[in-house]
mmCIF file of the N, C-alpha and C atoms, coordinates in Angstrom:
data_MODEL
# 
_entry.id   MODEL 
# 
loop_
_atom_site.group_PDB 
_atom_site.id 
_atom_site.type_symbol 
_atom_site.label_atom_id 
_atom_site.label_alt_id 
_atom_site.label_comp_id 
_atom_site.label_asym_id 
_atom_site.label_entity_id 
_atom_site.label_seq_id 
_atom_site.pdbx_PDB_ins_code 
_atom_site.Cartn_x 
_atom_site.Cartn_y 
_atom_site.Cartn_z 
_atom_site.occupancy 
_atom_site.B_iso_or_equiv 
_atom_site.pdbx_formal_charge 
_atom_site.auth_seq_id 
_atom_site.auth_comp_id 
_atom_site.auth_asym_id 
_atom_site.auth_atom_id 
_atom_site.pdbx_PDB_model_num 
ATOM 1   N N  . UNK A 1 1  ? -90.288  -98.549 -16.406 1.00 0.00 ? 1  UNK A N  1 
ATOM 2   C CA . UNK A 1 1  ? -90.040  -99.457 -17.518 1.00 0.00 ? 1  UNK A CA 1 
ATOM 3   C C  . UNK A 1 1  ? -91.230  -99.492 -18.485 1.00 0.00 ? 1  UNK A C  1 
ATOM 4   N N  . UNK A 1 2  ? -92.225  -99.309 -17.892 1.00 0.00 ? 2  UNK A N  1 
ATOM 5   C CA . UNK A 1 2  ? -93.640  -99.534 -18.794 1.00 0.00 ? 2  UNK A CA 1 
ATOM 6   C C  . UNK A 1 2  ? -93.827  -98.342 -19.371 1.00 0.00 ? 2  UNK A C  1 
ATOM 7   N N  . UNK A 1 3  ? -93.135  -97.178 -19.265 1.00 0.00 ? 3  UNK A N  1 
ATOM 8   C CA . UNK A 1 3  ? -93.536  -96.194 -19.374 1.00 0.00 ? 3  UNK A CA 1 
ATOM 9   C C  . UNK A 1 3  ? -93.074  -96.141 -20.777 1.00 0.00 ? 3  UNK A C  1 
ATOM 10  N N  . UNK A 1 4  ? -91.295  -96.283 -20.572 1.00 0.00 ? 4  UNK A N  1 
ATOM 11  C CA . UNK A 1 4  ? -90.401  -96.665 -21.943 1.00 0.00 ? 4  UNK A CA 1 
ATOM 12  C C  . UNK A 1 4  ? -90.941  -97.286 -23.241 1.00 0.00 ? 4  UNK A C  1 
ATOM 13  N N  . UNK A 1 5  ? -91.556  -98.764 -22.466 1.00 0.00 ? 5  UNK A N  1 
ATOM 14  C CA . UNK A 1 5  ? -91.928  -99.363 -23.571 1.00 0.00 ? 5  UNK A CA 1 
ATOM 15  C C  . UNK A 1 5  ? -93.218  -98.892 -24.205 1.00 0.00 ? 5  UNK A C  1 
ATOM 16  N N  . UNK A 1 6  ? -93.981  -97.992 -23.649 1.00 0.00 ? 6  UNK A N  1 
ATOM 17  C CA . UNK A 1 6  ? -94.912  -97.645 -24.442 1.00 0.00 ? 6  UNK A CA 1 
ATOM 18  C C  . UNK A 1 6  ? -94.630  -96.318 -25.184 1.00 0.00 ? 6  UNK A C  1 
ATOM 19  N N  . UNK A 1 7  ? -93.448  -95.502 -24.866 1.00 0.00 ? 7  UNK A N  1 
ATOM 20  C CA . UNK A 1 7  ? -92.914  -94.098 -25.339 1.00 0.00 ? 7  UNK A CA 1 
ATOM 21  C C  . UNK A 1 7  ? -92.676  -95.126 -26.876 1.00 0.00 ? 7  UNK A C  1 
ATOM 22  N N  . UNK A 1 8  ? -91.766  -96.100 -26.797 1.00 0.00 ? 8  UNK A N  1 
ATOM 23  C CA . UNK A 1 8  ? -91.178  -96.925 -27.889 1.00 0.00 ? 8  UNK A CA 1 
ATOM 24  C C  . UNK A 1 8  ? -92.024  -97.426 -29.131 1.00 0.00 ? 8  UNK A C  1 
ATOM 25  N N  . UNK A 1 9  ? -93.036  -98.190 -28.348 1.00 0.00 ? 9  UNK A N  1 
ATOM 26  C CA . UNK A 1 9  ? -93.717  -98.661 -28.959 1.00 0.00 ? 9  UNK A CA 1 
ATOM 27  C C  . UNK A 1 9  ? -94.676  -97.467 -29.996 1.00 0.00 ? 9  UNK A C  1 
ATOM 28  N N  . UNK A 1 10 ? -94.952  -96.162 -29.233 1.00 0.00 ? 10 UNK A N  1 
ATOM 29  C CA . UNK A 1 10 ? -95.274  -94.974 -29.961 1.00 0.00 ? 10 UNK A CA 1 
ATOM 30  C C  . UNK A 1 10 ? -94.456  -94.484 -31.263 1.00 0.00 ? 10 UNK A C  1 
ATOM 31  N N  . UNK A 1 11 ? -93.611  -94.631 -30.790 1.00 0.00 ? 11 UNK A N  1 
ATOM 32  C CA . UNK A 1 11 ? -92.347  -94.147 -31.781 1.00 0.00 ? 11 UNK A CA 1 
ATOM 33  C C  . UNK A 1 11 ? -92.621  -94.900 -33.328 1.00 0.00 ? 11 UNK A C  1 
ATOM 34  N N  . UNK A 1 12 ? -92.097  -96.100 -32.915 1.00 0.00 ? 12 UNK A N  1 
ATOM 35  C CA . UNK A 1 12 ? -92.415  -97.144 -34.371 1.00 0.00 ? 12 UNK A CA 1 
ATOM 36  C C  . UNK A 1 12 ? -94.103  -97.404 -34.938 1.00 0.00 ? 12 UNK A C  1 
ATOM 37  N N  . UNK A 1 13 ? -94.933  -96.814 -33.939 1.00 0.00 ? 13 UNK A N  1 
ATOM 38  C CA . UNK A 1 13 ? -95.934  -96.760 -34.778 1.00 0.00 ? 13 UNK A CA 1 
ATOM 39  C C  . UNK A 1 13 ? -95.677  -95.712 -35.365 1.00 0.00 ? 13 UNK A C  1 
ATOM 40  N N  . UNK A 1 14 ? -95.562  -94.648 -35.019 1.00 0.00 ? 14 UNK A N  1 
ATOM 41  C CA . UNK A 1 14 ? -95.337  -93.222 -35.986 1.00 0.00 ? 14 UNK A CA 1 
ATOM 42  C C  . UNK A 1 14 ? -94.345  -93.273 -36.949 1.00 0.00 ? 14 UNK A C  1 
ATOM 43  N N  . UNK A 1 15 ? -93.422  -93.999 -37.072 1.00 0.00 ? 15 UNK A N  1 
ATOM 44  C CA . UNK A 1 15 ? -92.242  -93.796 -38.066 1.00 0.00 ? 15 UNK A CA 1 
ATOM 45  C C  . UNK A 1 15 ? -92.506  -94.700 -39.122 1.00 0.00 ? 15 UNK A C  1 
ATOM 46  N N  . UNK A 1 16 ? -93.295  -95.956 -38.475 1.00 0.00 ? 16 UNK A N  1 
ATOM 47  C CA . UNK A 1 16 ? -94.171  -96.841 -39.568 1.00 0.00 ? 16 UNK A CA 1 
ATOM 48  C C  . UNK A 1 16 ? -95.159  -95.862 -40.384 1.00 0.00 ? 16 UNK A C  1 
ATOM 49  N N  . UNK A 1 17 ? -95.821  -95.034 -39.599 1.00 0.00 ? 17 UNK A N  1 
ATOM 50  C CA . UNK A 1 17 ? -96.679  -94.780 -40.543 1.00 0.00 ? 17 UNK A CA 1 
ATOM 51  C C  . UNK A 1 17 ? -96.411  -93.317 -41.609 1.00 0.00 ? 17 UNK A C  1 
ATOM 52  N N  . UNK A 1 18 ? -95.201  -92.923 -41.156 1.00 0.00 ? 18 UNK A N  1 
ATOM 53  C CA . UNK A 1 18 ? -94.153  -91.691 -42.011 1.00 0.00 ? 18 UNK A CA 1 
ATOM 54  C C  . UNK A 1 18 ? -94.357  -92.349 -42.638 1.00 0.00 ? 18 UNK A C  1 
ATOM 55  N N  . UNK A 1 19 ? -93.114  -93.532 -42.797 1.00 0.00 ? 19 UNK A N  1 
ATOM 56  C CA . UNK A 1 19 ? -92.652  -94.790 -43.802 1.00 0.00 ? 19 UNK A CA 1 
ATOM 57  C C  . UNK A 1 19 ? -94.048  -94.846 -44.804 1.00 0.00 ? 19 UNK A C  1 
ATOM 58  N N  . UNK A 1 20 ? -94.653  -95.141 -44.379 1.00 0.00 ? 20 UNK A N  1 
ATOM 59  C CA . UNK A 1 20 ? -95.940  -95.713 -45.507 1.00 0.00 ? 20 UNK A CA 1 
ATOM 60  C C  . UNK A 1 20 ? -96.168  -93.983 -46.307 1.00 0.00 ? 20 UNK A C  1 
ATOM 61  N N  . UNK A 1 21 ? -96.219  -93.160 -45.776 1.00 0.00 ? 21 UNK A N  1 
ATOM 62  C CA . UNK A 1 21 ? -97.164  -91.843 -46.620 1.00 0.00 ? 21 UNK A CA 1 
ATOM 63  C C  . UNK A 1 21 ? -96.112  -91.954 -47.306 1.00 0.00 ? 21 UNK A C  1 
ATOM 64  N N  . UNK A 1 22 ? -94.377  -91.935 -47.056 1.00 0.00 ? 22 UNK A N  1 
ATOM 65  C CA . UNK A 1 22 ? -93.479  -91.455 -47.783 1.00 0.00 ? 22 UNK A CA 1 
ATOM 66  C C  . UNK A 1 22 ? -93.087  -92.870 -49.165 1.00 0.00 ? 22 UNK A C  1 
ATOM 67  N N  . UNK A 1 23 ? -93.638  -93.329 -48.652 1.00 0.00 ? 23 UNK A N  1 
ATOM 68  C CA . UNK A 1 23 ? -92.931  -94.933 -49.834 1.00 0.00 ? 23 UNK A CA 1 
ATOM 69  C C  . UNK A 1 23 ? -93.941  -95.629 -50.150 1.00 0.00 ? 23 UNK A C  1 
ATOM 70  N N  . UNK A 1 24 ? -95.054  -95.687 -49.582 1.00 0.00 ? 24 UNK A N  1 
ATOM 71  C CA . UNK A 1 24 ? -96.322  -96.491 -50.175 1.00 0.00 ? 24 UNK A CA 1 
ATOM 72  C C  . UNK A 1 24 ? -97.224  -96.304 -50.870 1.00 0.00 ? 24 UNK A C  1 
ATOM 73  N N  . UNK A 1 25 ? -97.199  -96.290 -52.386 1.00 0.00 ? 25 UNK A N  1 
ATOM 74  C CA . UNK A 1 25 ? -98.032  -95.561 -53.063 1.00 0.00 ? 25 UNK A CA 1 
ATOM 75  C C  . UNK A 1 25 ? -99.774  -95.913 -52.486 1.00 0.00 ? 25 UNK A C  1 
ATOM 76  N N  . UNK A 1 26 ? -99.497  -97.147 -51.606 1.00 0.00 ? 26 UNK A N  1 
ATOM 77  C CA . UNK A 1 26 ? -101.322 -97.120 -51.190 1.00 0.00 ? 26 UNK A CA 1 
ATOM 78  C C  . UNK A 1 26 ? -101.480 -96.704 -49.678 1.00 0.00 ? 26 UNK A C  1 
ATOM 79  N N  . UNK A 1 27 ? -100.369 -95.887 -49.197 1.00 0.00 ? 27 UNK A N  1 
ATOM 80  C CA . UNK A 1 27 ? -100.826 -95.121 -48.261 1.00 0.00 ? 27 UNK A CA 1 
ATOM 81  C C  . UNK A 1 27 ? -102.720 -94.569 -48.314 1.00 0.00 ? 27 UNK A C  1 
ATOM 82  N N  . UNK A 1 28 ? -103.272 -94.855 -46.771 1.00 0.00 ? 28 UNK A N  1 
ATOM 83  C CA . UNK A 1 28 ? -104.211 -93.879 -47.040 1.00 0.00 ? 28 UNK A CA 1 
ATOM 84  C C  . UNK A 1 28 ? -104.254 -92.965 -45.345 1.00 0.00 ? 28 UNK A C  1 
ATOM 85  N N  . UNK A 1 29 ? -105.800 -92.635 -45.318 1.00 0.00 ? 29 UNK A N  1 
ATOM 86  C CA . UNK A 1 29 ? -106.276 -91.963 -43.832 1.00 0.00 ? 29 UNK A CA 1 
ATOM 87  C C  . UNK A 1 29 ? -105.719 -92.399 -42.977 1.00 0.00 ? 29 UNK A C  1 
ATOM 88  N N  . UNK A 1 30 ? -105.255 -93.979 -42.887 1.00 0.00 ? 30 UNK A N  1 
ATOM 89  C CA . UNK A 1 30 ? -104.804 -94.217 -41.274 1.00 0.00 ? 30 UNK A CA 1 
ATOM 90  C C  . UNK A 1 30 ? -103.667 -93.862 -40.923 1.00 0.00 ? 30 UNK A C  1 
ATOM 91  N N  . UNK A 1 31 ? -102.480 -94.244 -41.718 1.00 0.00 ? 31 UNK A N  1 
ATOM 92  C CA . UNK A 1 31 ? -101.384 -94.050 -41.583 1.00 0.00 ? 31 UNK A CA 1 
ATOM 93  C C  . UNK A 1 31 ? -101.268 -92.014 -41.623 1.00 0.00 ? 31 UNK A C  1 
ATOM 94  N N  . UNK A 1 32 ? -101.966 -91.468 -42.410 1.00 0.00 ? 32 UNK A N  1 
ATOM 95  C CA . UNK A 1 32 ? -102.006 -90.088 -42.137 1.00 0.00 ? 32 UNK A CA 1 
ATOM 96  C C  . UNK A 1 32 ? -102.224 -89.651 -40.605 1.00 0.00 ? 32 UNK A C  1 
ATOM 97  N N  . UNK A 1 33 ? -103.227 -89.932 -40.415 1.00 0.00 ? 33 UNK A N  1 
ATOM 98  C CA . UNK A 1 33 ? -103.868 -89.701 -38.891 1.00 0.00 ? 33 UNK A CA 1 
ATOM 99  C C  . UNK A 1 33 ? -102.731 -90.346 -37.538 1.00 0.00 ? 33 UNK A C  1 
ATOM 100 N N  . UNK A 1 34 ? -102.195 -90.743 -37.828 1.00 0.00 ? 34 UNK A N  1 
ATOM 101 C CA . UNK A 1 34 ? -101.368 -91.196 -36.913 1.00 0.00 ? 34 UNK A CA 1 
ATOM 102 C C  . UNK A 1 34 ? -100.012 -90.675 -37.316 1.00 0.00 ? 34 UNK A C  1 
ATOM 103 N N  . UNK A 1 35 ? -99.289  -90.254 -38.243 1.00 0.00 ? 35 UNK A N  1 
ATOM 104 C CA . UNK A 1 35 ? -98.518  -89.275 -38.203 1.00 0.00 ? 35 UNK A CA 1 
ATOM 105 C C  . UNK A 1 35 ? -98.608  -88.380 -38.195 1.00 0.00 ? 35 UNK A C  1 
ATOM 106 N N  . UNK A 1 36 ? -100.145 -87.428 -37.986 1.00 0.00 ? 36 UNK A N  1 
ATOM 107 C CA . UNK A 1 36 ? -100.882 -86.292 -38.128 1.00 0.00 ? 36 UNK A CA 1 
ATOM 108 C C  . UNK A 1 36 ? -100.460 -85.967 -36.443 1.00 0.00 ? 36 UNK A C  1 
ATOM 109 N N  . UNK A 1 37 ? -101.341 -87.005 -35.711 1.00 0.00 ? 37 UNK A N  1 
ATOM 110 C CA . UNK A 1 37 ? -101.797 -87.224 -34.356 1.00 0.00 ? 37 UNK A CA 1 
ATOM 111 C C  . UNK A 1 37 ? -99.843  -87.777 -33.867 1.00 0.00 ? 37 UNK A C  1 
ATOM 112 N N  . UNK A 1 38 ? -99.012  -88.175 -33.990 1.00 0.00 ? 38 UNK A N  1 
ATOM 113 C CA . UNK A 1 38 ? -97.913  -88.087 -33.411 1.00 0.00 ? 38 UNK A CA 1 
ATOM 114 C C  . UNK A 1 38 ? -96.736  -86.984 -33.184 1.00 0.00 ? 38 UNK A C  1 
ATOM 115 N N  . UNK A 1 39 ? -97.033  -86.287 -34.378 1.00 0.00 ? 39 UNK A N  1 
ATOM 116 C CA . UNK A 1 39 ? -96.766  -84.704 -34.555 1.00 0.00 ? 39 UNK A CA 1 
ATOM 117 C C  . UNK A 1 39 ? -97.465  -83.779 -33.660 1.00 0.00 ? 39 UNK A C  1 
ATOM 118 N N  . UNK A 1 40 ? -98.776  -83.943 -33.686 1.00 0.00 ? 40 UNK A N  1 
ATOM 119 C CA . UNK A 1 40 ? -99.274  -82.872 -33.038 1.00 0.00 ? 40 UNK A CA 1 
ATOM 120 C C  . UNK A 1 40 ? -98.917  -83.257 -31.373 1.00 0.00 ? 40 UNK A C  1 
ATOM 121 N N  . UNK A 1 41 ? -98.636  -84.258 -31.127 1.00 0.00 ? 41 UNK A N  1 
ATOM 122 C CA . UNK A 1 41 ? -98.434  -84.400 -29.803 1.00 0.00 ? 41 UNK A CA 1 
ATOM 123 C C  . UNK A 1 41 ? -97.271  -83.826 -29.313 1.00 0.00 ? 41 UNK A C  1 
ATOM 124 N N  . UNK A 1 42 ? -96.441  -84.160 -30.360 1.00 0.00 ? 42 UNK A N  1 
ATOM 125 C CA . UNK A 1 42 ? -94.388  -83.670 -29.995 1.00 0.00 ? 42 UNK A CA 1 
ATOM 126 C C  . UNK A 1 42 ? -94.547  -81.870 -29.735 1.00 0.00 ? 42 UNK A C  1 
ATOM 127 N N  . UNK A 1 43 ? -95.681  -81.198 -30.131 1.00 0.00 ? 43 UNK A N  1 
ATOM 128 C CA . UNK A 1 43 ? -95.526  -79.777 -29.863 1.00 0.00 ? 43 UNK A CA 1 
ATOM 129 C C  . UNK A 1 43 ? -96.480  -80.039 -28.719 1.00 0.00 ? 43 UNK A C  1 
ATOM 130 N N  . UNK A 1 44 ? -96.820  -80.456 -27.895 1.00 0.00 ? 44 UNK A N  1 
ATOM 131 C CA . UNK A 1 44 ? -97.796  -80.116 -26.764 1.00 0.00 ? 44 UNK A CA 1 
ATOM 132 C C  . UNK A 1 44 ? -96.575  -79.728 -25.657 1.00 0.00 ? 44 UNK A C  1 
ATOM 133 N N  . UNK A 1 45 ? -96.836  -78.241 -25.039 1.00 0.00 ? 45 UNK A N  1 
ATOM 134 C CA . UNK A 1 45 ? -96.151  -78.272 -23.722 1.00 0.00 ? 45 UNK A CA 1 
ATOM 135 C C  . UNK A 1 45 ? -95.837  -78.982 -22.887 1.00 0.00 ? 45 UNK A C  1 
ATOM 136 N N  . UNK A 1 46 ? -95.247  -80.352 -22.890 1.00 0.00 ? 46 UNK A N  1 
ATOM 137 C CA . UNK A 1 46 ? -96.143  -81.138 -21.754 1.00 0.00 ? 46 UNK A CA 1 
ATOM 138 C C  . UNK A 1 46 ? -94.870  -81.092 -20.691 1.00 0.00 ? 46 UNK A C  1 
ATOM 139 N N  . UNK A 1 47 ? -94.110  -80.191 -20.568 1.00 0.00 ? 47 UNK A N  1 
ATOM 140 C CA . UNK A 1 47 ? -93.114  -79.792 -19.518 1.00 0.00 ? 47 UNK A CA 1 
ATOM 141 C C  . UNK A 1 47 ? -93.237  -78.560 -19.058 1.00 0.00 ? 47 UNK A C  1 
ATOM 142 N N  . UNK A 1 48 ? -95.009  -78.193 -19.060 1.00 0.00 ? 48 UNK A N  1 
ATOM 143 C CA . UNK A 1 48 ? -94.675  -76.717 -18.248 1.00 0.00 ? 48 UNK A CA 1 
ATOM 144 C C  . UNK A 1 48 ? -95.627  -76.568 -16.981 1.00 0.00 ? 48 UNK A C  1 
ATOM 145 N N  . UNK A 1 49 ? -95.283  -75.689 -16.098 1.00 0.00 ? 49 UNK A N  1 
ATOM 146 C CA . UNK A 1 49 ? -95.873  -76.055 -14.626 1.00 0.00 ? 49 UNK A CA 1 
ATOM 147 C C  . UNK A 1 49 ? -97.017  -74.708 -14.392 1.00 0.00 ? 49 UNK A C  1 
ATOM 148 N N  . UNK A 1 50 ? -97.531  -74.419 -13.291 1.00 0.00 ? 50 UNK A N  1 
ATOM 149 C CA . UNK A 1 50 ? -98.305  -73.679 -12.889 1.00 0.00 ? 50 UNK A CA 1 
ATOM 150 C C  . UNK A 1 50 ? -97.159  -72.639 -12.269 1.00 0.00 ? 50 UNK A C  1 
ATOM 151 N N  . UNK A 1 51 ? -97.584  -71.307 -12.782 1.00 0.00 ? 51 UNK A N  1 
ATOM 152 C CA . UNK A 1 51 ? -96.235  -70.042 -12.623 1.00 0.00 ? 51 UNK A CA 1 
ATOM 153 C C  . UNK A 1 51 ? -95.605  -70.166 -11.236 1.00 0.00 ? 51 UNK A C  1 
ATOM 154 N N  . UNK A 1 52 ? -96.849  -70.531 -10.465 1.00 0.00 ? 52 UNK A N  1 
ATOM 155 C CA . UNK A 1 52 ? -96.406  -70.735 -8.935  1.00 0.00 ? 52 UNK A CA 1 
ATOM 156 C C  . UNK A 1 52 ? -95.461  -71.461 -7.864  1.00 0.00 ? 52 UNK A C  1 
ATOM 157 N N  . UNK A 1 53 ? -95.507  -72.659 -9.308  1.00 0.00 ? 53 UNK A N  1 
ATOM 158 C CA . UNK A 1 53 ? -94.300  -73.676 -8.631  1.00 0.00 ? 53 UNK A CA 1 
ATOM 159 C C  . UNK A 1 53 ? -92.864  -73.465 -9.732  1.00 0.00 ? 53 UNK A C  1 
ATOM 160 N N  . UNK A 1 54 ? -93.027  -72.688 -10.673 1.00 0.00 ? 54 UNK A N  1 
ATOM 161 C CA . UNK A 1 54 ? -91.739  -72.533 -11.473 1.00 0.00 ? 54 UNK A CA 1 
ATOM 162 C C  . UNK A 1 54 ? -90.590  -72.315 -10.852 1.00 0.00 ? 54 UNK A C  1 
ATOM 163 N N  . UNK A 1 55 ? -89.282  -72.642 -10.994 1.00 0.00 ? 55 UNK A N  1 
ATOM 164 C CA . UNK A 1 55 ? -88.617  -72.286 -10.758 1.00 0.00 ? 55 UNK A CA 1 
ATOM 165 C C  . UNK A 1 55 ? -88.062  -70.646 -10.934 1.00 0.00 ? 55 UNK A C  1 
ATOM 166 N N  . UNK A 1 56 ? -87.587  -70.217 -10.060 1.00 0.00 ? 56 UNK A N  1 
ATOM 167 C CA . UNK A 1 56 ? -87.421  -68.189 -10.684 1.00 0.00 ? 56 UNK A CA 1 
ATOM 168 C C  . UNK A 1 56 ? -88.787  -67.450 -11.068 1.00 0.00 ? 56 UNK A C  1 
ATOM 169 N N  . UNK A 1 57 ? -90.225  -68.370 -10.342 1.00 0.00 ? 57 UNK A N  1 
ATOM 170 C CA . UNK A 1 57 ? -91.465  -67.640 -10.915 1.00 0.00 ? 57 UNK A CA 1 
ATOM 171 C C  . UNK A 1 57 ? -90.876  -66.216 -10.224 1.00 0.00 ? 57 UNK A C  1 
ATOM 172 N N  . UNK A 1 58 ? -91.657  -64.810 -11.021 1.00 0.00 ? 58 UNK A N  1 
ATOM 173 C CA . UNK A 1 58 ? -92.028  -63.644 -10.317 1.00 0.00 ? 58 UNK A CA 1 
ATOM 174 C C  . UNK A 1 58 ? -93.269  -64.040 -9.465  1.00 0.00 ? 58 UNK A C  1 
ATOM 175 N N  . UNK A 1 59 ? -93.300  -63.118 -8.876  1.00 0.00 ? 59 UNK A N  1 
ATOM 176 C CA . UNK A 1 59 ? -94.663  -62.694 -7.662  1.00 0.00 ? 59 UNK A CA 1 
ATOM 177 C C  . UNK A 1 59 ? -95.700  -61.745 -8.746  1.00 0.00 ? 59 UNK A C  1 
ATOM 178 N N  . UNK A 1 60 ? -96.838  -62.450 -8.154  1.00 0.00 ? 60 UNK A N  1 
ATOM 179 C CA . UNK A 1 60 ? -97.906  -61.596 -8.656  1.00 0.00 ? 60 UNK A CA 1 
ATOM 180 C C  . UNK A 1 60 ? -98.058  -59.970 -8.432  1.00 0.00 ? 60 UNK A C  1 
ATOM 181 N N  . UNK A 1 61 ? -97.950  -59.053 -9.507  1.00 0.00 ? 61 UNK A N  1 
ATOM 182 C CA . UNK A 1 61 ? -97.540  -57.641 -9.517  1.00 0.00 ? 61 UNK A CA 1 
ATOM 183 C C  . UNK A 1 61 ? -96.312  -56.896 -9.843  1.00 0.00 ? 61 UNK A C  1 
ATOM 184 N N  . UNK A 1 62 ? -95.106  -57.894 -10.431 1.00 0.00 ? 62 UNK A N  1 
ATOM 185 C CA . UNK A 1 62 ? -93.935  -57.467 -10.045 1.00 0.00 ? 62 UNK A CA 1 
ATOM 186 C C  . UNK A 1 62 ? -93.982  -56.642 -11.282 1.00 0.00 ? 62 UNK A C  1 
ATOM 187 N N  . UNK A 1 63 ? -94.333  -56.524 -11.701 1.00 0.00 ? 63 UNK A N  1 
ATOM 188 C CA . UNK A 1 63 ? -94.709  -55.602 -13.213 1.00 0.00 ? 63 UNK A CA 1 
ATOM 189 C C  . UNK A 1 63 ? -95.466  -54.301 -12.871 1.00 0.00 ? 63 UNK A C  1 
ATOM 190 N N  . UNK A 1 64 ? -96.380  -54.526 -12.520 1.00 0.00 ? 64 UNK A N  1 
ATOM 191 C CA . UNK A 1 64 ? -97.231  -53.039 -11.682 1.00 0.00 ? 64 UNK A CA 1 
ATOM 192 C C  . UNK A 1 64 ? -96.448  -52.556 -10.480 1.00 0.00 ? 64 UNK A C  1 
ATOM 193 N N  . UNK A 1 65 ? -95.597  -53.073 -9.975  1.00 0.00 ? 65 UNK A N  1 
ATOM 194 C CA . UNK A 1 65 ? -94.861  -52.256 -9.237  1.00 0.00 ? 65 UNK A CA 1 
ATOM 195 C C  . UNK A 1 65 ? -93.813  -51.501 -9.289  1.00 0.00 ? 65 UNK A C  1 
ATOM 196 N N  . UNK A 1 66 ? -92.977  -52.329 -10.490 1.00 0.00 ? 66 UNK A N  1 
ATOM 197 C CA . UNK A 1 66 ? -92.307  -52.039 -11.291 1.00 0.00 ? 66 UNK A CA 1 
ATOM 198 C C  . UNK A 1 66 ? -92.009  -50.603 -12.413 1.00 0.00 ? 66 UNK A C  1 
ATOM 199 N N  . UNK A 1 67 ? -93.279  -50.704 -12.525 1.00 0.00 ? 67 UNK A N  1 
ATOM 200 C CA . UNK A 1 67 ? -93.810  -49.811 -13.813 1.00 0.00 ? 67 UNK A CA 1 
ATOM 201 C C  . UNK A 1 67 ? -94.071  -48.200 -12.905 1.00 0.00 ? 67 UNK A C  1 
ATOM 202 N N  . UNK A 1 68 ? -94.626  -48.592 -11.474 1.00 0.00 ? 68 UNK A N  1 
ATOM 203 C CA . UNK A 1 68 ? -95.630  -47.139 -10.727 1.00 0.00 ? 68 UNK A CA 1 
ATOM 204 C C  . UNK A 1 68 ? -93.747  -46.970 -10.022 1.00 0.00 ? 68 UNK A C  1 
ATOM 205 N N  . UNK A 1 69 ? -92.932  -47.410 -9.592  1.00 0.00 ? 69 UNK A N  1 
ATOM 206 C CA . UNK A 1 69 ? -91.827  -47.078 -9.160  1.00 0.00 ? 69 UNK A CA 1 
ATOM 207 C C  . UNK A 1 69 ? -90.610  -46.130 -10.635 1.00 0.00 ? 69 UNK A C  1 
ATOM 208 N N  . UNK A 1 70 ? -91.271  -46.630 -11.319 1.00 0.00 ? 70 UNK A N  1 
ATOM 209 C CA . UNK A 1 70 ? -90.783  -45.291 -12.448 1.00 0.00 ? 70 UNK A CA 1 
ATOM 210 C C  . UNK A 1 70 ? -90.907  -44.351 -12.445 1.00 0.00 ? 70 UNK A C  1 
ATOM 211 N N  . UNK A 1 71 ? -92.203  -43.925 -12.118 1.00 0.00 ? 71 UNK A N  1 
ATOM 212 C CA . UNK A 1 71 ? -93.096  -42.809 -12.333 1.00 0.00 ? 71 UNK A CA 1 
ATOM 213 C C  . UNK A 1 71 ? -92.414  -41.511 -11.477 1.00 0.00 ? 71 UNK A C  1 
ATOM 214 N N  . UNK A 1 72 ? -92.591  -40.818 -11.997 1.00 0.00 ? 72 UNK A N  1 
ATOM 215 C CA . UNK A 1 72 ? -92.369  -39.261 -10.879 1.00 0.00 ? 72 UNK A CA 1 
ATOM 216 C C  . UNK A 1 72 ? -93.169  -38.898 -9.789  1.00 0.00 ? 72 UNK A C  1 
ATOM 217 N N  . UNK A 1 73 ? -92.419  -38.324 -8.772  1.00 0.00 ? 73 UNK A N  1 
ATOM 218 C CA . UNK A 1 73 ? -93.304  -38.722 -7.289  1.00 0.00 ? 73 UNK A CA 1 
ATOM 219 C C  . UNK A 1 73 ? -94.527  -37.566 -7.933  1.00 0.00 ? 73 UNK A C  1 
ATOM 220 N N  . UNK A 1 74 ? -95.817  -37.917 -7.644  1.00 0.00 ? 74 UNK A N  1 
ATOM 221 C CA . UNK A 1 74 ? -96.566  -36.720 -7.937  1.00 0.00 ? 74 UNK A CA 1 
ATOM 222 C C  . UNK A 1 74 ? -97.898  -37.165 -8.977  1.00 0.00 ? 74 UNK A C  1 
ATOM 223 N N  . UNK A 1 75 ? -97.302  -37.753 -9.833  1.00 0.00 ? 75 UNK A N  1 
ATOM 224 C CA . UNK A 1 75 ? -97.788  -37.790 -11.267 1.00 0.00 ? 75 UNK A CA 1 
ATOM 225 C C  . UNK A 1 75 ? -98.746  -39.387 -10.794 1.00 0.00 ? 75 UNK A C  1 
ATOM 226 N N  . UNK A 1 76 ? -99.948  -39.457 -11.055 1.00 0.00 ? 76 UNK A N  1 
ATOM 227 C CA . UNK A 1 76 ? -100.582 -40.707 -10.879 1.00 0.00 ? 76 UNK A CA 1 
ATOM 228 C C  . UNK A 1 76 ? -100.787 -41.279 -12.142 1.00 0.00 ? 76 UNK A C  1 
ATOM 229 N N  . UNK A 1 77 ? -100.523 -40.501 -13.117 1.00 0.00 ? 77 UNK A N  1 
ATOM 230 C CA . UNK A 1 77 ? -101.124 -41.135 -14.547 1.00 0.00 ? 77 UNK A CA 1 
ATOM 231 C C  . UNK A 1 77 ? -99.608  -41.811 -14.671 1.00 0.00 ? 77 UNK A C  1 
ATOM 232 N N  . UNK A 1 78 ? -98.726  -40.965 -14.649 1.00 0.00 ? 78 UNK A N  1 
ATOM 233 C CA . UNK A 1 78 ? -97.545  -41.428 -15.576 1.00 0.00 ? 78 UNK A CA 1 
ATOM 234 C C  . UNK A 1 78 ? -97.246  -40.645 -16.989 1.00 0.00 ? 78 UNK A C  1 
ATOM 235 N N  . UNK A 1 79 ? -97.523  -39.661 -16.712 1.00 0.00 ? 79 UNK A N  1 
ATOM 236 C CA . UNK A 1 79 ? -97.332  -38.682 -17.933 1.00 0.00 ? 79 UNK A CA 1 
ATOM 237 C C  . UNK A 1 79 ? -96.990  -37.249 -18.107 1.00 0.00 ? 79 UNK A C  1 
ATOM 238 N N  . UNK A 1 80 ? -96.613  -37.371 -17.122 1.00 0.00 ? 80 UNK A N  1 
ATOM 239 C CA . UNK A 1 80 ? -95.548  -35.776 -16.750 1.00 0.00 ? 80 UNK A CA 1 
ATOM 240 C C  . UNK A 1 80 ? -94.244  -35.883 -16.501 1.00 0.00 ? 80 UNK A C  1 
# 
């Protein structure tokens, strides 16, 4: 519940302070900085995990193994 009300309470500070840059001719710095700083937050990853616990992660190498199982038996470079 506390969590909500402070997601909320975020919200209407930021849309207050849209409101002011967009309609207040005496908008200044604060109201910028806080729709600056509420924006920049909405792009932060903040739903992504460590590869290890992902769901469908690959395994470390599955690419280098991947890649040398192409190759022609023989050839170590990969270029014959």
């Amino acid at each position: 519940m506390c969590r909500w009300a402070g997601a909320v309470a975020f919200t209407a500070l930021w849309w207050w302070a849209a409101g002011r840059l967009l309609f207040a001719p005496g908008a200044g710095a604060l109201e910028g900085a806080v729709a600056a700083g509420g924006w920049g937050l909405s792009v932060l990853p903040v739903h992504c995990l460590p590869k290890a616990r992902a769901d469908g992660a690959l395994a470390a190498g599955r690419w280098r193994r991947a890649w040398r199982a192409g190759r022609p038996r023989g050839d170590a470079r990969g270029t014959g």
